[in-house]
N, C-alpha and C positions, 0 to 999 in steps of 0.2 A: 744483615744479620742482627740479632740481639745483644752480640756481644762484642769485642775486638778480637783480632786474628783470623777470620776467618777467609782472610786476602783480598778485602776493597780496593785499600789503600795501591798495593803491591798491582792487582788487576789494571788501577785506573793510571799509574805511571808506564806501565806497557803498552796501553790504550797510550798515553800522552805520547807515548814515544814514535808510536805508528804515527799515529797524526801530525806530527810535527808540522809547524808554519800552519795550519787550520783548525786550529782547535787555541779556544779560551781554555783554560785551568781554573778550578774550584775546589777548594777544602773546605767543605761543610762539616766536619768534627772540630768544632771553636772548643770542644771542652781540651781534648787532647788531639790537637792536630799534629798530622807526621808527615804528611805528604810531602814539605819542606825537605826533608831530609834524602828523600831520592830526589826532588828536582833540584834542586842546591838555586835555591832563587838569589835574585839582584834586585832588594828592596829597592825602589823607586820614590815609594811615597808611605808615609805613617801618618795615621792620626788615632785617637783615642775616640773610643765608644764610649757612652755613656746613657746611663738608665735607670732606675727606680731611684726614689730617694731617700738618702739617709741621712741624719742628723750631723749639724753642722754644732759644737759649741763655740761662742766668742768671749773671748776675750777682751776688758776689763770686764765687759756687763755679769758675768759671773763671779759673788763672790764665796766659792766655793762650800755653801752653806749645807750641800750635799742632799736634799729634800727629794732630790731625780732620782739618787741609785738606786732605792729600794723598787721603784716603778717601773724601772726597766727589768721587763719579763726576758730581756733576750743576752743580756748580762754585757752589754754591752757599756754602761758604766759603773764606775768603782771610783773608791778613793783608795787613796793614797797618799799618806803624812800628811791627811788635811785639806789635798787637795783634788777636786775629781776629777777623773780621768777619763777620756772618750774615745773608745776603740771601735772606730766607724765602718771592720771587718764584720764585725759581729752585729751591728745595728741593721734591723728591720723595717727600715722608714715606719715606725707606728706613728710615730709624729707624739706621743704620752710626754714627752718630756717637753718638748713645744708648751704643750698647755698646762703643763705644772709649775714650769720655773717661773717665780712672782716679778724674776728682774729681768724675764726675754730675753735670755743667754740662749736659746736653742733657734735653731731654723733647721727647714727640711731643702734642702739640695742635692740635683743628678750628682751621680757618685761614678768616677771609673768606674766599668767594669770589665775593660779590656781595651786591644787594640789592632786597629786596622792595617794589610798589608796591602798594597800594589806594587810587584815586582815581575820582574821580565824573569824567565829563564828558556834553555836553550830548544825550548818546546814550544815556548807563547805565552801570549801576557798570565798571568796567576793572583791571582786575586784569595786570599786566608787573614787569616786573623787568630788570636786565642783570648780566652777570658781568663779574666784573674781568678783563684782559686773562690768557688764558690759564686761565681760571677752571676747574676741575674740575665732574664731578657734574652739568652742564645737565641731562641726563634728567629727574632728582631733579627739579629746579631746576620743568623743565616738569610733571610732575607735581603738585606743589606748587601753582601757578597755575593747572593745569586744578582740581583742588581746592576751591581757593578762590573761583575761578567757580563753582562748583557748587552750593556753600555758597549764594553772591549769589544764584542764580538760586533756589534753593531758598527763601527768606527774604524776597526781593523779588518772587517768582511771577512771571520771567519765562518765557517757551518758551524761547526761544532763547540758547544759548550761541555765539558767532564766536571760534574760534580760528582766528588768523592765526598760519602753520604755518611755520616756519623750514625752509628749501632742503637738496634733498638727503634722503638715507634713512638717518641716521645717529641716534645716540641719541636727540635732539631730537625729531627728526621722528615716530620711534618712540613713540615719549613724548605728542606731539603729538594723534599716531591713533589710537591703542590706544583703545580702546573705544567712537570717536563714533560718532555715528547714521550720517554719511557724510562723505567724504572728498571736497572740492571741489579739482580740480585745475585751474590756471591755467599754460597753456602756449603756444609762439608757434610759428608755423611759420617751424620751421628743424629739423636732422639732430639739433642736441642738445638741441630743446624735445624734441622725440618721444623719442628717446633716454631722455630722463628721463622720460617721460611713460610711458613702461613701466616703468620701471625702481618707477616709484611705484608704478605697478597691480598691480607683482608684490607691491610692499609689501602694499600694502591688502587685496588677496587673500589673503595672507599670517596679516591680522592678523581675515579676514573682516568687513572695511570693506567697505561697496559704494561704487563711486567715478563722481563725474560729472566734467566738464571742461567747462571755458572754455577757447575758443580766441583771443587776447587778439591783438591786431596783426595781423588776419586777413588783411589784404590786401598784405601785404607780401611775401609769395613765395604765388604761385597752386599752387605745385608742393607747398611746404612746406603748406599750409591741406591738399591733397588727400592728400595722406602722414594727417597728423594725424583726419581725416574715418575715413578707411577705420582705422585703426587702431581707433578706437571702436568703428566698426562691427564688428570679426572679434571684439574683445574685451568687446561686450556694455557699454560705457560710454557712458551717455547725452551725447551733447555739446549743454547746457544753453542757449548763446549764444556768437555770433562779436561779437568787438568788433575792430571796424576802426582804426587811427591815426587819433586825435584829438589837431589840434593844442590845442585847447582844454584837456586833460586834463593835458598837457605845461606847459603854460602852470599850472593849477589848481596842479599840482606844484611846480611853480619859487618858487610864493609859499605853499608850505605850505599848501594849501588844500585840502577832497575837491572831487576833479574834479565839475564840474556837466554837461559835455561829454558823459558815454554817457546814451543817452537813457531814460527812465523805464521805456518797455515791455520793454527788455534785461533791465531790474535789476528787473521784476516777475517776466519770465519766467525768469529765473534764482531767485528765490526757491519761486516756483510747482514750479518745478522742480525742488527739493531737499525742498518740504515734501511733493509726491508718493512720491517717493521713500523718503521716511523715514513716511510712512503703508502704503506698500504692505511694507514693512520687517516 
C-alpha cells in the first residue's frame, strides 16, 4: 500500500505465526518498523549502520573564527558566545566547509544512521533494524536485511523468507521487491487503496515480480471491494483472500498481540496461494 494501516504488518505476523519453525522474518519498514511489537523478539546481535557522509569538526585545529556558518546552506552551523557550533543532524555532507576553513578543522566521515537487529523469536530468526530520524541510505539499509535473511534461511533450511514491506514505491519498497519470488499486496476498498494498489503492480511489473493481493477490511465499502475485484481481474493479480472487519483483531492490536480473529482457512488459503504461485513460477 501507499500508506500505513492498511494491515501488512498485522497479515505478515499471522503468516509468521502459521509458519512457525520455517520461515526467516523480515521488517523492511526501517523508517517506522512495528513488526517487533507483535513478535516480542530476543535481540541476539546489534550493530550500527552507517552511510553518507557528514562533517566532522576537530578540535584545537578550529579557532572558532566562524568564516563556515554563513556557508552552510543547510544551517547546520552556528555560533554561539563565540564559539561555532556543529549539528551533524542537520549536515548534508556538502563537504563547503571542508574547503573553506583556512585551519582544516572540517573532514567528511560515515555518520550513524541507524541500527541493525538479529533476534530469535518464538517464530524464527527476525532480522529489522530502524533508522535515526531522518536517516539516509534505507534502500541500502533494506538490502542489508533482505541479506541477512537469506544467510538465516540458508543456514537454518528454512523455505520461507516474510518480508514485511514498508508503504509506498520509493527506495525501500524498491529494495523490499527487487528480486522475491512474489510480491503480496495488502489493500482496502477505498479510491486510494486501489490507487496504490496499481501504482504497486506497475512497480512489481516493473521489477517482473508477480503479484497477489489481499483485500483486507472487505466489507466496508461494497463499491470500494468491487473497484478492487475487477482491477485484479483486467490486471491478471490473483486476489488470494477478503478479510472482513474484525473486531477481535482490533482488540488483538490494542494489546500488542497477533490477531487470533481471521480465521485459519483464510491464512491457509492465502499461504496455499502464494506457494502455487511461486511453484508455477
Amino acid at each position: 500500500s501507499g500508506k500505513g494501516g492498511t494491515g501488512k504488518t498485522t497479515l505478515t505476523s499471522v503468516l509468521a505465526r502459521a509458519l512457525s519453525g520455517n520461515a526467516v522474518l523480515c521488517d523492511a519498514d526501517v523508517d517506522v518498523p512495528d513488526l517487533w511489537i507483535l513478535l516480542k523478539p530476543r535481540v541476539q546481535a546489534e550493530e550500527q549502520f552507517t552511510g553518507g557522509d557528514k562533517a566532522a569538526l576537530h578540535r584545537p585545529a578550529c579557532d572558532d573564527c566562524g568564516l563556515c556558518v554563513p556557508v552552510c546552506r543547510f544551517g547546520a552551523l552556528s555560533s554561539e558566545n563565540g564559539r561555532v557550533i556543529l549539528d551533524r543532524s542537520r549536515c548534508e555532507g556538502c563537504g563547503a566547509c571542508t574547503l573553506l576553513c583556512p585551519r582544516g578543522a572540517f573532514s567528511l566521515s560515515p555518520a550513524v544512521q541507524g541500527r541493525i537487529y538479529g533476534s530469535e523469536t518464538d517464530f524464527g530468526p527476525f532480522w529489522h533494524a530502524r533508522l535515526v530520524p531522518g536517516g539516509e541510505n534505507s534502500g541500502r539499509l533494506v538490502q542489508i536485511l533482505r541479506e541477512r535473511a537469506k544467510a538465516s534461511a540458508l543456514e537454518q533450511g528454512k523455505s520461507w523468507i516474510l518480508v514485511d514491506g514498508p508503504p509506498g514505491i520509493a527506495c525501500p519498497a524498491i529494495s523490499a521487491m527487487t528480486g522475491c519470488s512474489i510480491a503480496l499486496a495488502v489493500t482496502e476498498p477505498s479510491k486510494s487503496g486501489l490507487h496504490d494498489l496499481k501504482r504497486l503492480g506497475e512497480l512489481a511489473k516493473r521489477f517482473r515480480v508477480p503479484m497477489a493481493v489481499v483485500l483486507n477490511r472487505s466489507d466496508l465499502s461494497a463499491e470500494g471491494a468491487r473497484a478492487v475485484r475487477q482491477a485484479c481481474r483486467e490486471a491478471g493479480w490473483p486476489l488470494l483472500a477478503e478479510i472482513p472487519f474484525l473486531v477481535g483483531v482490533v482488540e488483538d492490536l490494542a494489546r500488542a498481540r497477533i490477531p487470533e480473529a481471521i480465521p485459519p482457512e483464510t491464512v491457509r488459503r492465502v499461504l496455499e496461494g502464494i506457494d502455487g504461485l511461486v511453484v508455477r513460477r
